[in-house]
Structures are given as structure tokens and as C-alpha cells.
Phi, psi and omega in degrees: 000118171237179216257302199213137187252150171223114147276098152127123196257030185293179189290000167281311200295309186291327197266332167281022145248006161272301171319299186298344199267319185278024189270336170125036195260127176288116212217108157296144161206130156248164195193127187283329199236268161291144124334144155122328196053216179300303188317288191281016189248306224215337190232285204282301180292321180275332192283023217215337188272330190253346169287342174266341183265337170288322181308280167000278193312298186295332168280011156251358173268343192238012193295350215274343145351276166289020190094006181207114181236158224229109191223168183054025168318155159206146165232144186254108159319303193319310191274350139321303243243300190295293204312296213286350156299328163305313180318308166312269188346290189296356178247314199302260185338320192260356179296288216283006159271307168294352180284327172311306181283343180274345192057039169274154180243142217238104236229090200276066163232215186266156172220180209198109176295131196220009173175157178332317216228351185244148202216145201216121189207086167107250169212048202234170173215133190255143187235168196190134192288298172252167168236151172265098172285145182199036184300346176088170167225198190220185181258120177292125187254133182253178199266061174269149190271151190103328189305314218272343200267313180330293159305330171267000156273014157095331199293319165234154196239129177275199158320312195286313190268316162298041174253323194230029164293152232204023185208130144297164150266142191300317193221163191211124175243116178262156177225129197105075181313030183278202155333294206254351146297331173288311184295313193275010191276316195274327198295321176289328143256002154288333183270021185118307190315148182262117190231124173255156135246144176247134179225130195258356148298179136277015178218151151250166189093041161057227161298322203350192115320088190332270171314318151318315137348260210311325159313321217265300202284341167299278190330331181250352157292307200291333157284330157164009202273126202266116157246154175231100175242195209026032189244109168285098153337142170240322195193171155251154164216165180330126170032026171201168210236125171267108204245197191279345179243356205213167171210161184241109177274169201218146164280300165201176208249149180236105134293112187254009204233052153129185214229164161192128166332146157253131186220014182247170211020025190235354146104012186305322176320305214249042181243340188097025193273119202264134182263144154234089212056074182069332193252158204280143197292136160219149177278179173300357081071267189081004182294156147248205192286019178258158194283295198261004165246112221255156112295106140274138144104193182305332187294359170267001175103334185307281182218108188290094142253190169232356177251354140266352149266002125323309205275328163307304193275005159294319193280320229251324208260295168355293199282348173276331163310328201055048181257168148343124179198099174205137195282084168289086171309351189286354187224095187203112186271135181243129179257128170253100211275029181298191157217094057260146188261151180236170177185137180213154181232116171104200205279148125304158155317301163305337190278279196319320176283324137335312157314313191127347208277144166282101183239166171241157163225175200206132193206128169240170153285169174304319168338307163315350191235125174292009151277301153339315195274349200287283245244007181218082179285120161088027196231167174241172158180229201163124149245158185220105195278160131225158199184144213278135216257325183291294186269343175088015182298128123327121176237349183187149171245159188203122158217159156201136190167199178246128194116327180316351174266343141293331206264328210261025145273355174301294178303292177302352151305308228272315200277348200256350159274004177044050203279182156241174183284351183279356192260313169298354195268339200259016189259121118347088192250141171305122170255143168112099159267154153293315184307348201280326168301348181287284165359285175309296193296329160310322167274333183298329195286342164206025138320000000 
């Protein structure tokens, strides 16, 4: 009998069964394949790992800028690939060492609900007063003719497998202007690839920011990056990717264009656990419609992050404590670790007005700030308040430049403290910083 089953060992699963084993919760956690799930195996860490090494590769081809040149750059794709797999490796040990100092036990195969209180895994069946689902998500395969024979001969490729692709490709078509097509867009023409994006939106980076948009994507034109937007794929074919006025040729395709819970084959039927739009439905919670079984992390659909299934599997294991536990979405950030790098946190403009909200914004370049300018010959960027026009309530931070995936974390204090910008104005930032620029743009928001 144990206090908590944790299914799927991804950042909801491991950090809620670290958590439960050291509040003193007797803690199962199964995961048919790594530790670490999607971040650390196959998205947020090898991309971040090979995304750094492309940074390198530009400063040193562009160092002369700065007083420093360089002769004989060589970039190894290859030894990127050995590297960021040590890395993973090295993140693997240590997920697995805390699970060891937390005394969760931790069992790598599949496991399968098979009652409220039961878990099933090979052929012993384990019971728990609660369970924690953290099953993860997959990559949405849309019905294109040509895709699936394309994918099992290697020609497009999701997350998992360009990662560990070990060749450039001379020419690369990613199809999705999100998140994780852009990072892998800039990582690729920094490394030499001739890289198109197809995006069937007008715009890329999702919900982003318009402008923040639009910065983003001049900036990646301009090292050398093809966008195609409002343009729909129709089909694949040899070596080349077929939209509706053009066709492209490709070495090879990156399917890029979103993520969807996984909720099949583990066994939700036969707990009774109710989906909401594909995804499994949770309260502030993190409970479903089962009394004693919780979701974190993508399978519930909120927000595919891996640092909003950390804080969901706080509020789940907390509320199993009968500690303080309510999930708050308004200050959850998102980073595009492109370079330039963006990052936002809160409302748009466009959002809050939509609402109903009377809001305002407030905006500067990156220029403004003297550190920016010290350390970025020839570059732009861009910060953005938006904030309630009656209270002056910070409601969104909006940026792009460099630091931004460090700085926005400021800004999210500031919305989930409900600050106003006359407050921010009154906060002490170290100078000569990039972060200084937040500041600043807070005066401009109520000059």
C-alpha cells in the first residue's frame, strides 16, 4: 500500500514524488522510458543545449565587432550531439539520485489504471490512497498524404529525432512557426542550413505579441531564415514539402506544429477520469473528476511547459498535505531561446481588450538600456508593459533582446504580486543592466 503512485517520470512526475516522498508519503513513480520525460530527454534541455553552442559559433564568427577576430571558426555538429547527449546523461543521474535521497521508488516500466486506488504494471498490482497522472504529451501527426511513409524512411522528423540528428541538412523545412520551429530554425542557420519556415498563420510565435512577432521574425530573416506565412501544407513528397501555390524542396522536414496530451493507453476509462477537449479536465487542484486522482503537466492541457508542471505538481502534492494549494495561471512565462531571445509573461494588449479590460501599453527599445548597447553591436530589441488603465495593475511584460529568459522572471513577480507600475518604478535595479529596461518602460507607462 503506498500514500502516492506517480504515473509518467517527466518535471511533473519526479518533482511531485520528491516532493511527496520527502514530506514523508510512501512514493511509487513509474515511467516506461527516462526519467526527465520530454524536457529533458528529447525538448527544453538538448534544445537549449545545442542552442548554445550555435550562440558561440556566432560570436566568434562576428566577434570582429567587437574587437575580436577569429580566423579558422569550424563547428562540429557532430561533437554538439555527443555533448548535449552528456548533458541529458547528466541530468538523467541526477533526477535519479533525488529520487533515491526522496525514497521514492521508482520502477521503469508502463503502468495501467486499472481502479481509483490501483495501478497495474507487468504482472503485480500496486494500491495508493492517491495517484498522480503526469503521462506527458506527444507531437500532433496531422493526416497529410505522403507524411507517415515520409516519417518512417527518416525524411521528416519530429522533436525527438532532430535532436539527435548527427548531419546538417543542406536545406531544412520546418513546418510551424511556434516555439520549438523557431529555436530549431535559428539553431540551423547558425549552423550552416539553408532553413525555410512554413507557418499557416500570419503571423509566428503563436499568441505571442504582434510586435514582438514581428522583431522576432525580421531578426531571423536577416541572419538568413525564408518564412512562409499564411501558407498550408498539402502534402509530402521526395524531397520536397507541398503547400498550396509552391512546393519546396527539402534535405529534410521538421514537423513542428503543437503538442496534445496523451490519454490513451493507461487506463483513465477505468478510473473514471473525465477529458475536456482531449485533455484530462482538472480543478485549482489539480484534482479530476475522481476524488483522489490529480493530473500535472501537459496531459492536462493548461500550459505545455515543464515550469508549469513543477509548480502543478506543488499545488497537487500541497493539497494532498492539506497545505495551501490553488494553481494560478496568470503569471506563467514563456521563453523562445531563439537569439534574440523573447520572453513574456501576462496579458497582451490585444487579450485584455478583448475582455472587456479599459488597458494601455508602454514601450521602449532595448537601446535604452546601456548594457544592451555595450554588448549588442547592431542589434534591436524591445520591452513592453501592458498594464489596466483605472489601476495602473501591471498585467504583461513583453520582450526581445538578450537576458530576456533571465529578466522575465522579475516581471512575473511583479504580475502575480498584482504590482502597479508606479511600484515598479520605486524597485532598485543594478546598473548597467539589461533588466533596468523594465523600469524604465514603467515610466514611460505612467509619465
Amino acid at each position: 500500500m503506498y500514500d502516492l503512485i506517480v504515473i509518467g517520470g517527466g518535471p511533473g512526475g519526479y518533482h511531485a514524488a520528491r516532493l511527496a516522498g520527502k514530506a514523508g508519503m510512501k512514493t511509487l513513480l513509474f515511467e516506461k522510458n527516462e526519467l526527465g520525460g520530454v524536457c529533458l530527454n528529447e525538448g527544453c534541455i538538448p534544445s537549449k543545449t545545442l542552442l548554445h553552442s550555435a550562440k558561440i559559433l556566432d560570436y566568434a564568427r562576428h566577434g570582429k565587432v567587437y574587437g575580436v577576430s577569429a580566423s579558422g571558426v569550424e563547428f562540429d555538429h557532430n561533437a554538439v550531439i555527443t555533448r548535449k547527449d552528456g548533458v541529458v546523461k547528466k541530468l538523467i543521474f541526477g533526477v535519479k539520485a533525488q529520487m533515491n535521497s526522496s525514497g521514492v521508488r521508482v520502477i521503469c516500466e508502463a503502468a495501467k489504471i486499472i481502479g481509483r486506488n490501483l495501478v497495474k504494471a507487468g504482472d503485480e498490482t500496486f494500491e495508493a490512497k492517491y495517484i498522480i497522472i503526469a503521462a506527458g504529451s506527444e507531437p500532433v501527426i496531422p493526416p497529410l498524404p505522403g507524411l507517415s511513409e515520409a516519417m518512417s524512411e527518416g525524411f521528416v522528423l519530429t522533436n525527438r529525432e532532430i535532436l539527435d540528428l548527427r548531419e546538417i541538412p543542406e536545406e531544412l523545412v520546418i513546418i510551424g512557426g511556434g516555439a520549438v520551429g523557431l529555436e530549431m530554425a535559428s539553431y540551423f542557420n547558425s549552423a550552416g542550413g539553408k532553413v525555410t519556415v512554413i507557418e499557416m498563420l500570419p503571423k509566428i510565435a503563436g499568441q505571442m505579441d504582434g510586435d514582438i512577432s514581428n522583431m522576432l521574425m525580421e531578426a531571423l530573416i536577416k541572419k538568413g531564415v525564408r518564412f512562409m506565412l499564411n501558407t498550408k501544407v498539402t502534402a509530402i513528397e521526395q524531397s520536397k514539402v507541398l503547400c498550396e501555390e509552391s512546393e519546396i524542396s527539402a534535405g529534410k522536414v521538421l514537423l513542428s506544429i503543437g503538442r496534445r496530451p496523451v490519454t490513451e493507453g493507461y487506463g483513465l476509462e477505468n478510473a473514471g477520469v473525465v477529458l475536456h477537449k482531449g485533455a484530462i479536465a482538472t480543478d485549482a487542484h489539480m484534482l479530476t473528476s475522481v476524488p483522489n486522482i490529480y493530473a500535472v503537466g501537459d496531459v492536462n492541457g493548461k500550459h505545455m511547459l515543464a515550469h508549469t508542471a513543477y509548480r502543478e505538481a506543488e499545488t497537487a502534492v500541497n493539497h494532498m498535505l492539506q497545505k495551501r494549494a490553488i494553481m494560478s495561471y496568470d503569471a506563467v512565462p514563456s521563453v523562445i531561446y531563439t537569439t534574440p531571445e523573447v520572453a513574456c509573461v501576462g496579458e497582451t494588449l490585444e487579450g485584455l481588450t478583448a475582455k472587456g479590460i479599459d488597458a494601455g501599453e508602454a514601450s521602449l527599445p532595448m537601446m535604452y538600456s546601456g548594457r544592451f548597447v555595450a554588448e549588442n553591436a547592431g542589434a534591436n530589441g524591445l520591452c513592453k508593459i501592458v498594464f489596466e488603465k483605472k489601476s495602473q495593475r501591471v498585467r504583461g511584460v513583453h520582450m526581445l533582446g538578450s537576458y530576456a529568459s533571465e529578466i522575465i522572471a522579475a516581471a512575473c513577480v511583479m504580475i502575480e504580486t498584482q504590482m502597479r507600475a508606479e511600484d515598479v518604478t520605486e524597485i532598485i535595479f543594478p546598473h548597467p543592466t539589461v533588466s533596468e529596461i523594465i523600469k524604465e518602460t514603467a515610466f514611460e507607462s505612467i509619465l
